[in-house]
C-alpha positions in Angstrom: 0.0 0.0 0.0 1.4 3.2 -0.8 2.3 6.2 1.4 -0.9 8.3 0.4 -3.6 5.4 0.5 -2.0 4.9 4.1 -2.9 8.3 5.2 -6.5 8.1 3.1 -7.4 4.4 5.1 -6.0 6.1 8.4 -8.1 9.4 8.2 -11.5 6.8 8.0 -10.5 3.7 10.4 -9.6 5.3 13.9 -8.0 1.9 14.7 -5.2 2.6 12.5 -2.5 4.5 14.0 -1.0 7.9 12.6 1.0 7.7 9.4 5.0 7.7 10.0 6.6 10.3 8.3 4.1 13.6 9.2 5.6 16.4 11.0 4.1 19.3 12.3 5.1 23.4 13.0 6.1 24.9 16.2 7.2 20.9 17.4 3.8 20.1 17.9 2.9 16.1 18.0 1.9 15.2 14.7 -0.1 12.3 16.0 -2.2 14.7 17.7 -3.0 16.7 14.9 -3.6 13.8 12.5 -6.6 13.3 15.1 -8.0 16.6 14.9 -7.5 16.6 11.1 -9.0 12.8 10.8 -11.8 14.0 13.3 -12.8 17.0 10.8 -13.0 14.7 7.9 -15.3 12.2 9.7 -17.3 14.6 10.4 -17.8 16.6 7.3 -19.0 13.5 5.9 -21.4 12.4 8.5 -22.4 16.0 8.1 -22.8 15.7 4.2 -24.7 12.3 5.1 -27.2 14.4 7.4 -28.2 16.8 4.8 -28.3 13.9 2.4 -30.8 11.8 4.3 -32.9 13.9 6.8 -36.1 12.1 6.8 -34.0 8.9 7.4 -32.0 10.6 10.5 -35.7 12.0 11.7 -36.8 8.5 11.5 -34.0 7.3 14.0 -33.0 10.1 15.7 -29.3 12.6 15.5 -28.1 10.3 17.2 -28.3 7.3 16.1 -28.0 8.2 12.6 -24.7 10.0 13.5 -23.5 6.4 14.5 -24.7 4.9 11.6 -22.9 7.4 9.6 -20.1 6.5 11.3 -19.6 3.0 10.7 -20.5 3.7 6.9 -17.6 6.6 6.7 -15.0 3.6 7.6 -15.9 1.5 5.2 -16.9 3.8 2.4 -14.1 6.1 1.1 -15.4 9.1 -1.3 -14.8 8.0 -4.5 -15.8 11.2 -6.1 -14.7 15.0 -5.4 -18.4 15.9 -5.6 -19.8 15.9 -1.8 -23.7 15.0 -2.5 -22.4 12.3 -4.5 -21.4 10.9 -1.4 -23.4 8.2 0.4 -24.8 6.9 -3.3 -25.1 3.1 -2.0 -26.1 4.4 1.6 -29.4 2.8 1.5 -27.7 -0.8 1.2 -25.6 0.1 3.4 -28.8 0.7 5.9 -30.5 -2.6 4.4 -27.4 -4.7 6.1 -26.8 -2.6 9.1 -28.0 -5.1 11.9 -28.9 -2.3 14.7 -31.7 -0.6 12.1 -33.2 -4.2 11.4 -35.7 -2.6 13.6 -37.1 0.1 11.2 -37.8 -2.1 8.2 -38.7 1.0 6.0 -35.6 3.1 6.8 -33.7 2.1 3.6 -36.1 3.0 0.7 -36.6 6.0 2.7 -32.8 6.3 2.1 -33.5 5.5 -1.7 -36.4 7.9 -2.3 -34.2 10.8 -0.8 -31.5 10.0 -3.0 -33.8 10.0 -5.9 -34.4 13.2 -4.9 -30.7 14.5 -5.1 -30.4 12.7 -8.4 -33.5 14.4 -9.7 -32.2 17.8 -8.5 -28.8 17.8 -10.4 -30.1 15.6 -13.6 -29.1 17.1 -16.8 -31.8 19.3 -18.3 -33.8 18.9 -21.1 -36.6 21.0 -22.8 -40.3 19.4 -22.4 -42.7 19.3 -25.3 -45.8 21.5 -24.8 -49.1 20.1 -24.3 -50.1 20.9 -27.9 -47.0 19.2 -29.5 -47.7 16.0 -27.3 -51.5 16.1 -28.7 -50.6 15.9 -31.9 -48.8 12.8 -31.8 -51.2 11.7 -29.5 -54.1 12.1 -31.9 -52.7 10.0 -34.7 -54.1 6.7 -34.1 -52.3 5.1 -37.1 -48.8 5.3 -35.1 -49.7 5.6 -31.5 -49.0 2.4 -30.4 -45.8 2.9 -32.0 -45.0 6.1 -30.4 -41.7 5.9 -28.8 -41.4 8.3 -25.6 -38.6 9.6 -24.1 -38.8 11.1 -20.4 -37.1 13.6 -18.9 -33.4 12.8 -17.2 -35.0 13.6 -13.8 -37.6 10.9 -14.0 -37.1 8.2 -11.4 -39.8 5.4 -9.8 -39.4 3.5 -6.6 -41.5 0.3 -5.7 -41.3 0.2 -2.0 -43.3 -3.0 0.0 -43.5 0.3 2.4 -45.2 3.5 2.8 -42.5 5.3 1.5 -43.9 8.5 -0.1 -46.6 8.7 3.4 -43.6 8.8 5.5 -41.6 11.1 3.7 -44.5 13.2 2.9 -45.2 13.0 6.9 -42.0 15.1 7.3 -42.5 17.4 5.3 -45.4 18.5 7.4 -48.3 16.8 5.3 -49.8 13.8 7.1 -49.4 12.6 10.7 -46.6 10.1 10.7 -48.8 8.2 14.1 -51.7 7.4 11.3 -50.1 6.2 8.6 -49.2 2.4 8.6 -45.6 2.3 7.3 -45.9 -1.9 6.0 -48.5 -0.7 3.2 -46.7 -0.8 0.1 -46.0 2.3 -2.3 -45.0 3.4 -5.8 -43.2 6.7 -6.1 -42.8 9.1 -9.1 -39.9 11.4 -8.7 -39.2 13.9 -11.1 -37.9 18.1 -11.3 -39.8 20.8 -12.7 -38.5 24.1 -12.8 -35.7 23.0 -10.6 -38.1 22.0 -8.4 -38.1 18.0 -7.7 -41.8 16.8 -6.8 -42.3 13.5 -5.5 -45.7 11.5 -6.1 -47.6 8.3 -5.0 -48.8 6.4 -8.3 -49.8 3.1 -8.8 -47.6 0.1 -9.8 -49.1 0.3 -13.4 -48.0 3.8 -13.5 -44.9 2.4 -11.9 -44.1 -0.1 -14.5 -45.6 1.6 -17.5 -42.8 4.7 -16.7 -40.4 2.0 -16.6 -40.6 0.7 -19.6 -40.5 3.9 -21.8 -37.5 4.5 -20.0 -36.5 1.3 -21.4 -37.0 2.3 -25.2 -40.5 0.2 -25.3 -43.0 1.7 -27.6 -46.1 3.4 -25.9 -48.3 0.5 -27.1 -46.1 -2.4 -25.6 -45.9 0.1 -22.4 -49.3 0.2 -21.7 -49.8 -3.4 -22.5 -47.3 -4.1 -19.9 -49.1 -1.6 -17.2 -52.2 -3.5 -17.7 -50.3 -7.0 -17.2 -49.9 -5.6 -13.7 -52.7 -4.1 -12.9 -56.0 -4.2 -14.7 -56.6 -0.8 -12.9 -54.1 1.0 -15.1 -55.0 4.1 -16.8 -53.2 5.8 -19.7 -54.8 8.5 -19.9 -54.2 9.9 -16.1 -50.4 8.4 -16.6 -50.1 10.6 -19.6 -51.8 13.6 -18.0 -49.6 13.6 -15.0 -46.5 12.9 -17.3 -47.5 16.1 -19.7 -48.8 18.8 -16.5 -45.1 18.2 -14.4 -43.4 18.7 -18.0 -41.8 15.0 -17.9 -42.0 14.3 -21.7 -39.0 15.7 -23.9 -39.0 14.0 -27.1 -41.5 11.6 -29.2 -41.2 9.9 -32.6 -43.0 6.7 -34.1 -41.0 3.9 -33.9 -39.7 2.3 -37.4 -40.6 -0.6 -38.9 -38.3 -3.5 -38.8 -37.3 -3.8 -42.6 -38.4 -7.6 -44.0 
């Protein structure tokens, strides 16, 4: 191991001892001032981890997420100079930590808020208007061909748990006593505006969003949403895809040459 990926594990794992070779002005003890240094850095990202993932440290509490942090700064070195980048896999990180076992809901919690980051700094993209969409819409002969393409913000989440109710609870709409956290939820997350909006849809929604963002023509899409849930409807699908500005770019799908 070289000299600098010494000093990089030593700054994360408090067990290791100070890296030989420091010195330090005025004959101070470098050891000490490794600590202090090492201290600061585990604590700027717990802190970046906090403002990453409040609803999941509201769940839990300061401090226990501060702990939690903790063990995940030691074994999870930045791999990227970009702070919110930081804590990307956190949420599996929370799925195998033993002491949260307890809160079965905490790590799609931890998912949906980093959907939310990921939605806040996608690339950007200009939406079709209403009337542009409506055109295409209102040619029967190629709309089940239709080929639509969503904005880079757009993220789902199928959670077993009541994830958008809980996060929704902190941000002061709902009482997080009434809601029963082991009902399932879909989530739509998506930016308008530079504003990211999150949304409980159903799991045709869910899975009819999915596959456009998997190339599949609108046809196969809805045929797909209805295969999960005979409930599906395109229409309000398509109505809440158009109002938050969520469709950039749409184009009939070719014919495969014989």
């Amino acid at each position: 191991m070289s000299d600098q990926a010494h000093f990089s594990a030593a700054l994360l794992d408090t067990s290791l001892p100070c890296p030989s070779g420091l010195c330090s002005a005025n004959g101070a003890d470098p050891s000490s001032r490794f600590a202090v240094y090492r201290n600061n850095v585990q604590s700027s990202l717990i802190n970046a981890l906090a403002d990453s993932y409040p609803v999941v440290m509201a769940l839990v509490g300061e401090e226990f997420f501060r702990a939690m942090a903790g063990f995940y700064v030691q074994h999870s070195p930045p791999v990227s100079p970009i702070l919110n980048e930081y804590g990307r896999d956190f949420s599996h990180f929370i799925q195998d930590f033993t002491p949260a076992a307890s809160v079965p809901y905490l790590a799609d919690v931890a998912r949906l808020e980093r959907l939310r980051i990921d939605a806040y700094h996608a690339a950007d993209a200009t939406p079709l208007s209403p009337e542009q969409i409506g055109a295409y819409l209102a040619a029967p002969e190629t709309l089940s061909r239709l080929q639509v393409r969503l904005h880079p913000s757009v993220a789902v989440l199928n959670s077993p748990h009541a994830v958008v109710s809980l996060w929704e609870a902190h941000q002061g709409e709902g009482q997080l006593e009434q809601l029963d956290p082991t009902q399932g939820e879909a989530a739509l997350v998506l930016r308008r505006h530079w504003q990211v909006e999150v949304f409980r849809i159903d799991v045709g929604t869910l899975v009819f969003i999915q596959c456009l963002q998997n190339h599949r023509p609108l046809g196969l899409a809805m045929a797909s949403a209805y295969g999960v849930s005979t409930a599906f409807d395109p229409s309000q699908a398509l109505a809440l895809l158009i109002r938050y500005s969520a469709i950039t770019h749409l184009h009939p799908e070719e014919k495969a040459r014989p």
